[in-house]
N, C-alpha and C positions, 0 to 999 in steps of 0.2 A: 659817672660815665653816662647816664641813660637820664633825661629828666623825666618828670613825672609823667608828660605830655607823650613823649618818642618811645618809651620803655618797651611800652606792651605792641606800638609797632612795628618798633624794630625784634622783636622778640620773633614774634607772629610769620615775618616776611622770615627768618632764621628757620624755624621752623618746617615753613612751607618750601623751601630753596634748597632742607636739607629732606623732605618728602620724596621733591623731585628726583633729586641727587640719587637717590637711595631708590629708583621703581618704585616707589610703594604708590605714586598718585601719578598718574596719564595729564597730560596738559598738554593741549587743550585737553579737555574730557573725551570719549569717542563719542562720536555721533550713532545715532541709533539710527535705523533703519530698518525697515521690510520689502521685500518686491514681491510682485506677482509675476504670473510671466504664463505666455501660451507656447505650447509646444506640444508638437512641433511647430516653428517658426514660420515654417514656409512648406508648399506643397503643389504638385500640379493636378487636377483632378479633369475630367469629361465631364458633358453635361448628364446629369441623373446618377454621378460617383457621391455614395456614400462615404464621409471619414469622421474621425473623432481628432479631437483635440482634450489635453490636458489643461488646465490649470492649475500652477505649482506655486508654492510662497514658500519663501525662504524669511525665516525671521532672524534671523542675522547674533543670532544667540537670545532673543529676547524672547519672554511669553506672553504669547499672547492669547485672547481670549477671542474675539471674531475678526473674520475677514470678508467683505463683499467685494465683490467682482465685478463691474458692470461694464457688460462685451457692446463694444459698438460695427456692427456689420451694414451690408449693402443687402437689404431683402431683396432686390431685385435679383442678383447673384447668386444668395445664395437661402436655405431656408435650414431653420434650425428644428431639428430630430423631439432631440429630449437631453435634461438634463440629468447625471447620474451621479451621485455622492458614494456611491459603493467604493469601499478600499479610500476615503477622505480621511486626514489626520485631521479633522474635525466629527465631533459625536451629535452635530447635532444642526438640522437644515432650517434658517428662520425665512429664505427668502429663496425664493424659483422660478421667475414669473420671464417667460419670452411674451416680449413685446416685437411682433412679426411687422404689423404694419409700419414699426418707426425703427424697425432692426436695433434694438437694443436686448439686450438678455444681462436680468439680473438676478445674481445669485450671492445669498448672503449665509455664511456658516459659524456655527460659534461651538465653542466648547467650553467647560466648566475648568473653575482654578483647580491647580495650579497652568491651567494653559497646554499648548502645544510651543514646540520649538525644535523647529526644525530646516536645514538646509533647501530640501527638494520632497516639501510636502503637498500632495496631490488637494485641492481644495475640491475639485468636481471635474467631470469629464463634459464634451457638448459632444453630441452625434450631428453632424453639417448634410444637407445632399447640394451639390452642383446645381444650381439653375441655368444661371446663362452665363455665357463667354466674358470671362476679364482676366485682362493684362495688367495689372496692376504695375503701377511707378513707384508707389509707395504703399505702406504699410494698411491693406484693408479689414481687417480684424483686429480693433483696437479697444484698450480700455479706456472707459470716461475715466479720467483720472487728472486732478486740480490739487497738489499739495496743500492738506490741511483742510479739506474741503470732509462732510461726512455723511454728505449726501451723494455720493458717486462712490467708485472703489476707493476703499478705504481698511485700515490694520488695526486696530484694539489693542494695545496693549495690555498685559493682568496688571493692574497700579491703581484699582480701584475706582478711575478715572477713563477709564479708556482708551489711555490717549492714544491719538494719534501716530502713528508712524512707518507710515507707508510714502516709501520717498522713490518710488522707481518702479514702472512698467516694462513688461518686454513682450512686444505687440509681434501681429503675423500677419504672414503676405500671402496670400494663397492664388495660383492664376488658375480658370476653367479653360478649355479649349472647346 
């Protein structure tokens, strides 16, 4: 029935057709994935109002081992407090550093295997004050963030490897009056 050549082919595809058949194997495979996200999203404040913002990541059931952040703001706007990891599902801070004059803020955390994994896990908090007046059109509290990029925000996977997988930001608007 089967030549020498087709046997272990058609065996193989049988096999794999009857995997799928049966749930035991996902096809495609699921995509992996991490996001970060600030929140709150959005906020009105006066000029000289004090607020905080969270940074959360969701690793999408995976573990991972570090996550950086790197916040892209308007200094003119607005000027950044302090950085605070208190209550972070991460044990441990490799990166903190506000860069004021080019309004960047970058913060990088990591934690030991087996990882964290978690839905709506606090990465670090910022304390903001109001400077000046904006209306924003679009989103002005943003992550630098370039998929597959590991020099900007970026997810670590635990695989020994680190890789990659941070596929989604969720940036903030904030207006001063």
């Amino acid at each position: 029935m089967f030549s020498r050549r087709t046997g272990p082919v058609w065996i193989g595809i049988i096999i794999l057709s009857g995997m799928f058949l049966m749930g035991q194997q996902t096809w495609p495979p699921p995509v992996t994935q991490a996001t970060l996200t600030i929140f709150p999203s959005s906020g009105s404040y006066s000029v000289g109002d004090t607020f905080s913002v969270d940074i959360l990541i969701d690793t999408h059931g995976e573990s991972v081992l570090v996550a950086s952040a790197y916040v892209k703001y308007d200094p003119t706007s607005f000027k950044i407090n302090t950085i605070d990891s208190t209550g972070s599902v991460f044990t441990s801070g490799v990166e903190n550093i506000i860069d004021s004059a080019n309004g960047l803020l970058r913060i990088g955390m990591s934690a030991p295997t087996p990882g964290i994994i978690t839905a709506s896990g606090k990465v670090a908090s910022i304390s903001f004050t109001a400077l000046a007046p904006t209306n924003p059109t679009a989103d002005n509290v943003v992550f630098d963030f370039t998929p597959g990029s590991t020099n900007r925000s970026y997810v670590g996977r635990d695989d020994e490897l680190g890789t990659g997988i941070l596929t989604g930001v969720n940036n903030a608007r904030f207006t001063v009056n």
